[in-house]
N, C-alpha and C positions, 0 to 999 in steps of 0.2 A: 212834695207829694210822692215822689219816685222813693225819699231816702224813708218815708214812713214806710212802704209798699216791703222794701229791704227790710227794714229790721223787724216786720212782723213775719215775714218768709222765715229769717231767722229764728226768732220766736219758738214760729211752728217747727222748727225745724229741731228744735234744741227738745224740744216737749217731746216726738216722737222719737227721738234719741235718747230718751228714759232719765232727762234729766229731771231730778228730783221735785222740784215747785211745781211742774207743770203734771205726773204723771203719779198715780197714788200706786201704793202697795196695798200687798193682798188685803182682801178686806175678811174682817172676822168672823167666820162664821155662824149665823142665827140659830139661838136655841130656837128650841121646838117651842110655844107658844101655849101659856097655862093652860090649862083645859082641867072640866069636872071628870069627876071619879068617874065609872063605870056605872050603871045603875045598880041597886041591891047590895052597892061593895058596903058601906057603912052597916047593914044589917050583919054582912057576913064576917066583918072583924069582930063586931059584939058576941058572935055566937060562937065563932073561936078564940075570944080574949083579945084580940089583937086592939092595941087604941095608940092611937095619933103621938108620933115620937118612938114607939117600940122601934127598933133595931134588932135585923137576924141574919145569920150567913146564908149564902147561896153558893151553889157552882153550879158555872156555864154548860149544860151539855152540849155535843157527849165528853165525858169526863171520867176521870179513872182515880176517881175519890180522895185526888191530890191536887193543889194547885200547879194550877203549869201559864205558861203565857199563849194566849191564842189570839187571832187577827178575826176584827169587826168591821161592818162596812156601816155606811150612813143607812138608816131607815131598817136595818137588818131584824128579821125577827126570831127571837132567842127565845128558850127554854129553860131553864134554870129547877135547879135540883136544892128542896130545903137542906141544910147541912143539920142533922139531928131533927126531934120534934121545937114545937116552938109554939106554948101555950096550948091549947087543943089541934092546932096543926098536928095531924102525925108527920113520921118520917115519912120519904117518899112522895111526899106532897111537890108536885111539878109548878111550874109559875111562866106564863106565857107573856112576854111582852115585847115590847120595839126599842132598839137603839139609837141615839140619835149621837155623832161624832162633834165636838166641840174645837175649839183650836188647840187645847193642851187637857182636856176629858172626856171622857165617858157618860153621855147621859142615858138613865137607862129607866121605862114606866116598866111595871107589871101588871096586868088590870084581869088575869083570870090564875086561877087559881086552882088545880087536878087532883084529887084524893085518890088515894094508893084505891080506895071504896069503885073508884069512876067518876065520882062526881064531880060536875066541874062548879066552881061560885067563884063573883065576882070579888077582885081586891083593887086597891090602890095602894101602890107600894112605888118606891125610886129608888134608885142608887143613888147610893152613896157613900163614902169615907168614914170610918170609925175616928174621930182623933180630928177630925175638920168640920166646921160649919161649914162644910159646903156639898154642893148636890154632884154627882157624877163620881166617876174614879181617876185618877191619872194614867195618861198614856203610858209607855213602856216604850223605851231608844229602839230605834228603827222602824214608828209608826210613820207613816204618810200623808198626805192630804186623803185619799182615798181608802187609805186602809188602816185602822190603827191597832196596836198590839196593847193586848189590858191582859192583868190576870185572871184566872176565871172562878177566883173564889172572891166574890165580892158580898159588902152588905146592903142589905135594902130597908126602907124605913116605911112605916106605917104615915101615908098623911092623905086629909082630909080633902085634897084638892092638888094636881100638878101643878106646881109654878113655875 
């Protein structure tokens, strides 16, 4: 009984010593969780052209009409600048949405949408990658758990629902 007592002290003892079997590493950070479009947004891509799969450039503001690299935090809420018009979007059309940081991307909603006019209507748009199936942007060397560096001409996609 005494030499079982010993080798589970041991045990414990090896596990809070960060040996590997007993102690996990980081664990992955959780995307943000599908969620429905904004309401009115489906009306408002019809009435600007915009349909499910369109792809268009944006930059992060504030910005100085050239990509540069800037630092994002989790939950952060961003602004983005259409790059050109984009079907009846005019220029100057702003896009309001929230970042969400991934373990090696950029997730990113837009769910309102700002007319040079004033008007605001609702969208559902994401980031994403020209050239990848995949949703977000990639980091940039020197990001952090806390803070990560993306560039800030990114594109965003026309879809029917966040996944």
């Amino acid at each position: 009984m005494k030499k079982s007592k010993t080798v589970r002290t041991l045990i414990v003892a090896g596990c809070v010593a960060g040996s590997p079997g007993c102690v996990s590493g980081p664990q992955p950070r959780p995307l943000p969780p599908p969620a429905e479009c904004p309401p009115g947004a489906a009306a408002a891509h019809k009435r600007f052209g915009l349909f499910p799969g369109d792809v268009h450039g944006v930059l992060f503001l504030p910005f100085d009409k050239r990509p540069r690299i800037v630092p994002v935090r989790e939950g952060q809420k961003v602004r983005a600048e259409i790059i050109g018009p984009w079907d009846r979007l005019p220029e100057e059309t702003t896009f309001d949405g929230r970042l969400h940081l991934g373990d090696e991307r950029v997730y990113g909603r837009f769910t309102a949408a700002h007319l040079p006019s004033g008007e605001s209507v609702p969208v559902c748009l994401e980031v994403m990658t020209l050239g990848e199936p995949m949703r977000g942007t990639g980091v940039e060397p020197g990001s952090t758990s806390t803070q990560a560096l993306v560039i800030s001409s990114v594109s965003v996609q026309v879809v029917e629902r966040f996944k």
